[in-house]
Structure formats: structure tokens, C-alpha cells
C-alpha positions in Angstrom: 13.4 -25.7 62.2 13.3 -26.1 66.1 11.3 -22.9 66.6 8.5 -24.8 64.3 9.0 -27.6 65.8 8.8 -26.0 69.3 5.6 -23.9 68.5 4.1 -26.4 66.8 4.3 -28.4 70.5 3.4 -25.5 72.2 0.6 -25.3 70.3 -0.7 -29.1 70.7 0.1 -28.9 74.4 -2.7 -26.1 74.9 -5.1 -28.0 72.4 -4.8 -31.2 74.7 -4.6 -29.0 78.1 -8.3 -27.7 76.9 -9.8 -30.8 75.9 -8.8 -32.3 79.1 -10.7 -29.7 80.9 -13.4 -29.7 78.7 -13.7 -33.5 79.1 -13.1 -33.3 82.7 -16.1 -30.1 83.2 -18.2 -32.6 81.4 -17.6 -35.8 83.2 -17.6 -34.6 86.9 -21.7 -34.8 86.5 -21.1 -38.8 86.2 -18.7 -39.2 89.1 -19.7 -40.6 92.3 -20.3 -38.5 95.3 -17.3 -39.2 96.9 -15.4 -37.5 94.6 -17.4 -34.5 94.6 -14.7 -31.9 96.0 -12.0 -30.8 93.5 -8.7 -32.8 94.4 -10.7 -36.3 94.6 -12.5 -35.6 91.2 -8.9 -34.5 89.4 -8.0 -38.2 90.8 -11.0 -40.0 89.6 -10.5 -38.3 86.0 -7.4 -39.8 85.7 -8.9 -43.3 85.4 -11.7 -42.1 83.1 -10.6 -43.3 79.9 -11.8 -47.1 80.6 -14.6 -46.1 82.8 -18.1 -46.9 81.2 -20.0 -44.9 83.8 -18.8 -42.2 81.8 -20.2 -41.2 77.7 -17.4 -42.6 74.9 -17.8 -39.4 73.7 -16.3 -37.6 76.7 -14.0 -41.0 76.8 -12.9 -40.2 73.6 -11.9 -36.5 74.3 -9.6 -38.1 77.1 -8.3 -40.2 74.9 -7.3 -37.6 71.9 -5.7 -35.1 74.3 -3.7 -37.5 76.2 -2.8 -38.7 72.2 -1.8 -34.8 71.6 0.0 -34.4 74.7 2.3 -37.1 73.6 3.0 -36.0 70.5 3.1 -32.1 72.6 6.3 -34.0 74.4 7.6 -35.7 71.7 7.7 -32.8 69.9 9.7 -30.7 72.7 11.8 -33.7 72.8 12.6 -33.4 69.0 14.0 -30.0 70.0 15.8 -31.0 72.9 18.0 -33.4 70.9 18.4 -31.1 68.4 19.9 -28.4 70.7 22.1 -30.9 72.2 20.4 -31.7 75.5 20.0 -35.3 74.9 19.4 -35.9 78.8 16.6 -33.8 78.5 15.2 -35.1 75.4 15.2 -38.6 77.0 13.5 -37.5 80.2 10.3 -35.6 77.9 10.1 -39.4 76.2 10.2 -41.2 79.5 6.9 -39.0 80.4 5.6 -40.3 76.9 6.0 -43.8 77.9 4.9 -43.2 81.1 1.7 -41.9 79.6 1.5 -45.6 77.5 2.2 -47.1 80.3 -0.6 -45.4 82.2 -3.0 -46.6 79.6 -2.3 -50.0 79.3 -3.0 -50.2 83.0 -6.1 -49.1 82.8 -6.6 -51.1 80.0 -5.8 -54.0 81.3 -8.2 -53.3 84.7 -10.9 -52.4 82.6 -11.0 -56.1 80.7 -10.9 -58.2 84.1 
């Protein structure tokens, strides 16, 4: 049962990995100059999900594999509690609701 559940997270965590990067290839033609070199444009994707210089459709993508990764972690921390490393299973959730939290931030900049 944890080896599923582990490769089944595994597997969800490269899906979102390369949606991300497909989302973030296709969105670098929309960002501003200024983020035109590669550190500055990794920053600027990171508040892409509420920006509407940028299509929905690439939104979207953002959206779905941040969605994945979560369920990638939650997955891993499934397995972590079931192995008995409940420490460790806790930490993989606080990066889920770091995630949330992440979003709602940027949700909540995008409607002021």
C-alpha cells in the first residue's frame, strides 16, 4: 500500500514539475523586461497565477500543477505517517498549507 501510494506521488510530482515549466516557457514572452534574465523571471512566475497580463490558459496550467503538487505532498505525507515518521509527515503538510497560503495572498492582491 505505501509503495502505491508513494509512486503514485512520485508520479504527480513530475506531472506538476512539467506543467510548471511548460507554463513558465510559455509565459516568459508576456513578462516585463526587467525580468528578462532567468533568476528574476523564476520570481516573477511565482506571482503568475493572478496576473492578467498573462493568458488564463497558461494561468490555468499554474494553477493545476500547483493543485498536483499538493496532492504530490500530501500523498508522500500519507506515507510518511504510515511508516511512522509523523514529524515528517507534518512538515510535507506544512508545505501544503504553505502553498494555500501562497494563493490566497495572491488572491487577495489581485482583488484590491
Amino acid at each position: 500500500m505505501k509503495s502505491c501510494v508513494a509512486l503514485f506521488g512520485g508520479a504527480l510530482l513530475l506531472v506538476s514539475a512539467w506543467m510548471f515549466e511548460r507554463a513558465y516557457q510559455d509565459a516568459r514572452k508576456y513578462f516585463p523586461l526587467q525580468f528578462a534574465d532567468e533568476l528574476s523571471a523564476r520570481y516573477f512566475m511565482q506571482c503568475a497565477l493572478f496576473n492578467p497580463a498573462i493568458p488564463w490558459e497558461i494561468r490555468r496550467r499554474v494553477a493545476v500543477a500547483s493543485a498536483l503538487w499538493m496532492v504530490a505532498f500530501a500523498a508522500f505525507a500519507a506515507v510518511a505517517h504510515l511508516s511512522g515518521y509523523p514529524i515528517i509527515a507534518v512538515l510535507l503538510l506544512l508545505a501544503c498549507g504553505f502553498v494555500v497560503a501562497n494563493i490566497i495572498w495572491q488572491w487577495r492582491g489581485a482583488r484590491q
